[in-house]
C-alpha positions as CSV (number, residue, x, y, z in Angstrom):
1,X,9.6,-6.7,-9.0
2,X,6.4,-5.1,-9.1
3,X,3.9,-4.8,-6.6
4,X,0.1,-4.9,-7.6
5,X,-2.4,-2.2,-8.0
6,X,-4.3,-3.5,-4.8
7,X,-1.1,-2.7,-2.8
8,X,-0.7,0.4,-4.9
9,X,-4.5,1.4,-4.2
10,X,-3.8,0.3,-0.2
11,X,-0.7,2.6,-0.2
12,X,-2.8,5.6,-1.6
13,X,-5.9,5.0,1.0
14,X,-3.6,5.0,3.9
15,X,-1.8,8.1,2.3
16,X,-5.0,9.9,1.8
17,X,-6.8,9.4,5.5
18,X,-2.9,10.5,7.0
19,X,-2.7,13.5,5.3
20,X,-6.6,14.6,6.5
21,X,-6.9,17.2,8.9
22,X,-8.0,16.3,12.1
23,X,-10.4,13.9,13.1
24,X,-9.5,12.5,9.7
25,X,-12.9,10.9,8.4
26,X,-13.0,10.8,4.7
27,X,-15.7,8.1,2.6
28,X,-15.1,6.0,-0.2
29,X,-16.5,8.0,-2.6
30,X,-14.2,10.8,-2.3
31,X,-11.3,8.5,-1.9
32,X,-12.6,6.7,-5.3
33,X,-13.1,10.0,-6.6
34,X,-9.6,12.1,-5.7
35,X,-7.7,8.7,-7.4
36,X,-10.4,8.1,-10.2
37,X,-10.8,4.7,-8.6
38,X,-13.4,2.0,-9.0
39,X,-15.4,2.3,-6.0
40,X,-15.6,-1.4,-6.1
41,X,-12.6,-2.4,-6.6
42,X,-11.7,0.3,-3.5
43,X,-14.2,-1.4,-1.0
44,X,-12.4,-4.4,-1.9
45,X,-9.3,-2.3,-0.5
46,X,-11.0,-0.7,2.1
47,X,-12.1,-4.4,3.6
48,X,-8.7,-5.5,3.7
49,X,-7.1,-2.7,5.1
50,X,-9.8,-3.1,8.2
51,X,-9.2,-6.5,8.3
52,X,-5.3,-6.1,9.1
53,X,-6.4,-3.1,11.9
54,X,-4.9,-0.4,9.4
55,X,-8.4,1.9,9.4
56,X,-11.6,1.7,11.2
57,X,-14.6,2.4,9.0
58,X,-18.0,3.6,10.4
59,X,-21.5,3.2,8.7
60,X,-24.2,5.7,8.0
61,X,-25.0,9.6,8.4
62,X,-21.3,10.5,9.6
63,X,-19.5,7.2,8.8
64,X,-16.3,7.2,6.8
65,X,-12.8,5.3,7.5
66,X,-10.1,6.8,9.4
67,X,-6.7,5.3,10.3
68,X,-6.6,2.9,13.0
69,X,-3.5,3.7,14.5
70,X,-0.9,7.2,13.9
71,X,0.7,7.3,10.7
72,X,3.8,6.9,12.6
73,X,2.8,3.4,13.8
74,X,2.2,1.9,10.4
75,X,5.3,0.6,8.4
76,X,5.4,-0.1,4.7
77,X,6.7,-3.2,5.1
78,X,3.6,-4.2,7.1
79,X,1.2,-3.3,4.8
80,X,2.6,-4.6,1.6
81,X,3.2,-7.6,3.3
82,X,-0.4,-7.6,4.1
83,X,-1.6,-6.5,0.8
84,X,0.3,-9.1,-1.5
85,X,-1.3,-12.3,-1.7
86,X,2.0,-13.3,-3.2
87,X,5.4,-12.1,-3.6
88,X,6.7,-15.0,-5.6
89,X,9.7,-13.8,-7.5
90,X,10.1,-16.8,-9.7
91,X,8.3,-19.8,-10.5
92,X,10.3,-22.1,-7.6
93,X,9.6,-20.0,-4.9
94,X,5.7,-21.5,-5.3
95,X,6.8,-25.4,-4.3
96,X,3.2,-26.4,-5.5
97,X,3.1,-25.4,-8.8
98,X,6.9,-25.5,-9.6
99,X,7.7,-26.8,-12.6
100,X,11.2,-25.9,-13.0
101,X,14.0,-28.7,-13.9
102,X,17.3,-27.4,-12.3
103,X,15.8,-26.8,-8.9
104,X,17.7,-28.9,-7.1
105,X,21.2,-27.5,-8.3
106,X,19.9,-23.7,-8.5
107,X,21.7,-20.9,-6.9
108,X,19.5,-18.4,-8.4
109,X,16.1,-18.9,-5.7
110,X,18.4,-18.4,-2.3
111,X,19.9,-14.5,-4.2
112,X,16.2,-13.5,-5.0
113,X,15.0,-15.1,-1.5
114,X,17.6,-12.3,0.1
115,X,16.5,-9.8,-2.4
116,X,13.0,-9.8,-1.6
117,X,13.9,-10.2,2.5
118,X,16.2,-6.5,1.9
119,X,13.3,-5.3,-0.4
120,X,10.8,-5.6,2.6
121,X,13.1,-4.5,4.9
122,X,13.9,-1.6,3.8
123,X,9.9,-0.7,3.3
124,X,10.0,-1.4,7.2
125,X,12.5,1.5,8.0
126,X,9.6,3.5,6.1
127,X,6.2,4.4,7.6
128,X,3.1,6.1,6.2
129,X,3.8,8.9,8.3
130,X,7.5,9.3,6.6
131,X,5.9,9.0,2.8
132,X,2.8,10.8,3.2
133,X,4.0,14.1,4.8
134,X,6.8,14.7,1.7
135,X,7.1,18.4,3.8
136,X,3.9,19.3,1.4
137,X,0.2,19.6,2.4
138,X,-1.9,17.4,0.7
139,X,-3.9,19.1,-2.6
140,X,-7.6,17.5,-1.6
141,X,-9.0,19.7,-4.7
142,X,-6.6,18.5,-7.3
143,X,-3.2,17.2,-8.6
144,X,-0.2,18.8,-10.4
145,X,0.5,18.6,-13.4
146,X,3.4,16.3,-14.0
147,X,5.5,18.5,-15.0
148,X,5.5,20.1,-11.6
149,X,6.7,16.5,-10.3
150,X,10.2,16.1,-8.8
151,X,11.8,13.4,-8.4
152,X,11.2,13.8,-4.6
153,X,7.6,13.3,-5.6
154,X,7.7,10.0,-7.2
């Protein structure tokens, strides 16, 4: 299973604007910037994320986005379920476009049904505040070099 670069992109915004030093205000631009992001694919992003009540966003002199609620509050789980318009595994688990002949007598869709249930469960044990504090502060100015990665970074 994969999960798409929109969720990706989500998981970074929320990541960025919780590891921001109080009030925590930060724009698109230097969201889309920090990631090397479209900016339009991140206002894309940025809409949905307001939509489901995970930032607020402010126009104008001042504006920017800021979480909506404490990083504590948000879980994983909540936010890639509202950030994948589909989390169809295989073909059957989509009824209207299923084309598949052994449906009927297939044990394989109830294992992957579980699977993805315990996937998204265990991103709900997880919030933003557990993956975006890492015991680091955040590097605003730039990233390390990959090298420098552990495997508690990835």
């Amino acid at each position: 299973m994969q999960l798409t670069q929109f969720t990706d992109f989500s998981c970074r915004v929320l990541i960025y604007l919780a590891r921001l030093p109080e009030p925590g205000s930060a724009t698109i631009s230097e969201i889309a910037d920090y990631y090397k992001i479209s900016r339009n694919h991140l206002i894309k992003v940025i809409n949905n994320l307001a939509s489901h009540g995970f930032i607020e966003t402010t126009r104008g002199k001042g504006g920017g986005l800021r979480l909506a609620r404490a990083p504590h509050m948000i879980s994983l789980g909540e936010v890639v379920r509202a950030t994948e318009t589909n989390m169809n595994l295989v073909e059957c688990f989509d009824l209207k476009s299923n084309q598949c002949r052994i449906i009927r007598g297939c044990g394989l869709k109830s294992a992957l049904y579980e699977a993805r249930r315990a996937f998204v469960a265990v991103l709900d044990q997880f919030t933003l505040a557990d993956v975006a504090t890492n015991g680091r502060p955040f590097p605003l100015t730039a990233t390390p070099p990959l090298e420098e990665l552990t495997e508690s970074d990835s």
